[in-house]
C-alpha positions, 0 to 999 in steps of 0.5 A: 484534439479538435477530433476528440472534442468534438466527440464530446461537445458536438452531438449528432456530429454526422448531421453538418447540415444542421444549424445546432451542429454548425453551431457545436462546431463554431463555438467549440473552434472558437473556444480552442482558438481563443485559448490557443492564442492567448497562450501565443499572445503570453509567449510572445509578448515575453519573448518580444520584452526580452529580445526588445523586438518590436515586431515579435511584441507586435506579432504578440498583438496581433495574437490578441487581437485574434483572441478577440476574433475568436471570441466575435465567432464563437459569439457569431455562431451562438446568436445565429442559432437562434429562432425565428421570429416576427421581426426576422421570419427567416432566422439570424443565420447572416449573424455568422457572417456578419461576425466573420466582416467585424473580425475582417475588420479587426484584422485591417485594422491591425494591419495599418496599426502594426505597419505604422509601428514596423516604419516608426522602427524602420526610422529609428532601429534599435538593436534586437537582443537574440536568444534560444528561449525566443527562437523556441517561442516563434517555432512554437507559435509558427506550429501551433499557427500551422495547426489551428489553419488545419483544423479550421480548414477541416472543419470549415469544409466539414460544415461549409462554412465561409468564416471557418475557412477564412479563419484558416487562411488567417491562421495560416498568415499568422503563420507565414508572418511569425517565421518572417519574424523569426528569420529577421531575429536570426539575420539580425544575429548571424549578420548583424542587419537590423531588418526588424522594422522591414519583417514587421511591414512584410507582417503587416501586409500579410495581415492585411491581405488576410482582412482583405480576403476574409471580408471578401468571403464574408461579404459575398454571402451578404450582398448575395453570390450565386449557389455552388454548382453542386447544390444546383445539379442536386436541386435539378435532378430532384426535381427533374426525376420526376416523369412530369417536369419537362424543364427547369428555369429561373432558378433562385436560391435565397441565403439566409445564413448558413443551412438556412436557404430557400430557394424557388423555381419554375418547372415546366409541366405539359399543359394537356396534364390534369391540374390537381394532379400536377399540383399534388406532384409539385407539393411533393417536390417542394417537401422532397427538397426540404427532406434532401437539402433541407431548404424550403422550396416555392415551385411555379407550375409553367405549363408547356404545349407539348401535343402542337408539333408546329409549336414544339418544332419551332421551339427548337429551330429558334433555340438553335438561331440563339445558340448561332448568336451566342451559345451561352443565351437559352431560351424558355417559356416559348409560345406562339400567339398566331393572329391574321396577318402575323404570329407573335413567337413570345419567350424569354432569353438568358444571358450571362451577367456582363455579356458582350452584347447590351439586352437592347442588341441581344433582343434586336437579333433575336428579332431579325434571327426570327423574322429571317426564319420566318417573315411572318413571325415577330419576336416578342422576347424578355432578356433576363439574367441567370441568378445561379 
């Protein structure tokens, strides 16, 4: 169904890495969720009225209060597709994700809602009247649950959007929890147990660890994760495919909401090169990666002697005693500075977030790693993070 919609409200479907049609996609899965579940909400709440089941009328809720999810992403979609302006130069993209945090938010909240209902029934049982009609019912929800978790993971991969996939992790708990509700009513009938108030606590917990995890893949992006590694290995090899970049380093890719990333970077140029001409490569590097990724791009020229045998073998040798310390640590930006008594070897060095060593401990043995190469070269070395 999504498929066939699709054809009719998302134009230029084949183009997912543009805003307008990210947005096509959000609002139409939207609109179809928040259709789909109000007919649950209807039929479930029927059959929970007629069976006097307080985990069936909760499960009914919880359809509701997915209604109203829907309804804060398709809204989410449509506000983060609009334009730039003075007071937000970079767009309201992070619109989606905050949308995505209020419906993780909804979520928890349901959760502690139904698990105080489900031990008030735990307390005080009451018998649950089973019927075909209502077994029917929570077959249906259970499929359409199992539908609407494939067409949101689908399209979620489709245009990469964390929201979508976390509303398909939702559906499909949904999904899990409505047949634990189901097989409550059939033990409650078949073996007289009355485990209705146990299945609404299994409900509720699978509510809440739905929220949990939908507030964790909205606020990664908020508070800044690193870049998929795909989207790395594309940035490197078009910039690396031209024959005057010898090297790529402090890579950073800034987020702005979904298809709207900027990212910057060094590349290391030779240093004998001709500037204009260096710097007119670098103009068509940063317009190629908006053409290719669709991004914008701040590219720094580093030059990098490369016509000094002595400077280009020492390089090596001390990339190698780094590699000796921790193959994880590399280093850039390597120049030597030679003076009278002494040569300064200057450079920077990358180390892994919660790396073993403190910077203090890295940056001693790099230093003692050097003098014992050398006993006249000293080590002035900048330990900093990798952000990709």
């Amino acid at each position: 169904m999504i498929r066939m919609l699709a054809k009719l409200f998302v134009p230029d479907r084949s183009n997912t890495g543009s805003p307008a049609v990210r947005k096509a996609y959000g609002i139409l899965c939207g609109a179809v969720g928040i259709g789909l579940n109000l007919l649950l909400f209807a039929g479930k709440l029927f059959a929970g009225t007629v069976s006097g089941s307080i985990a069936i009328i909760a499960d009914a809720f919880n359809n509701l209060s997915d209604a109203a999810s829907s309804t804060i992403t398709l809204m989410g979609f449509h506000l983060a597709d609009q334009k730039p302006d003075s007071e937000h130069p970079f767009g309201h993209g992070r619109i989606e994700y905050i949308s995505g945090l209020i419906v993780a938010m909804l979520i928890i909240l349901m959760g502690f809602e139904l698990a105080r209902t489900s031990v008030t029934k735990i307390l005080t049982p009451q018998p649950v009247t089973f019927s075909m009609e209502t077994t029917i019912i929570l077959v249906v929800s259970i499929c359409v649950k199992l539908y609407m978790c494939f067409y949101n993971r689908s399209v979620g991969r489709l245009i990469d959007s964390a929201a979508m996939k976390a509303t398909a992790m939702d559906s499909l708990s949904d999904s899990v929890a409505t047949s634990a509700v189901l097989i409550a009513s059939l033990i409650d009938r078949f073996a007289g147990l009355q485990v209705d108030g146990w299945c609404g606590v299994l409900v509720a917990l699978f509510i809440f660890w739905s929220g949990l995890n939908a507030a964790k893949d909205t606020l990664d992006p908020l508070l800044g994760q690193p870049p998929s590694e795909k989207f790395v290995d594309s940035i490197r090899r078009i910039v690396m495919a031209h024959p005057s970049v010898l090297g790529v380093h402090d890579l950073i890719v800034h987020d702005y909401g979904p298809g709207r990333r900027m990212i910057s970077l060094h590349a290391e140029v030779s240093a004998s090169e001709n500037v204009l001409a260096l710097h007119d490569e670098i103009d068509n590097i940063e317009m190629e990666l908006r053409r290719s990724l669709g991004c914008m791009a701040v590219i720094h020229m580093d030059p990098v002697v490369t016509d000094d045998g002595v400077t280009r073998e020492t390089s090596q040798k001390v990339a190698t005693l780094v590699n000796c310390i921790d193959d994880h640590i590399s280093i850039h930006d390597f120049r030597m500075i030679s003076g009278p008594t002494h040569t300064n070897l200057v450079f920077d060095a990358v180390v892994p977030f919660k790396f073993r060593l403190t910077d203090k401990q890295v940056e001693e043995k790099i230093k003692a790693a050097v003098r014992a190469l050398d006993g006249n070269y000293y080590a002035v070395v900048q330990v900093e993070r990798s952000y990709t």
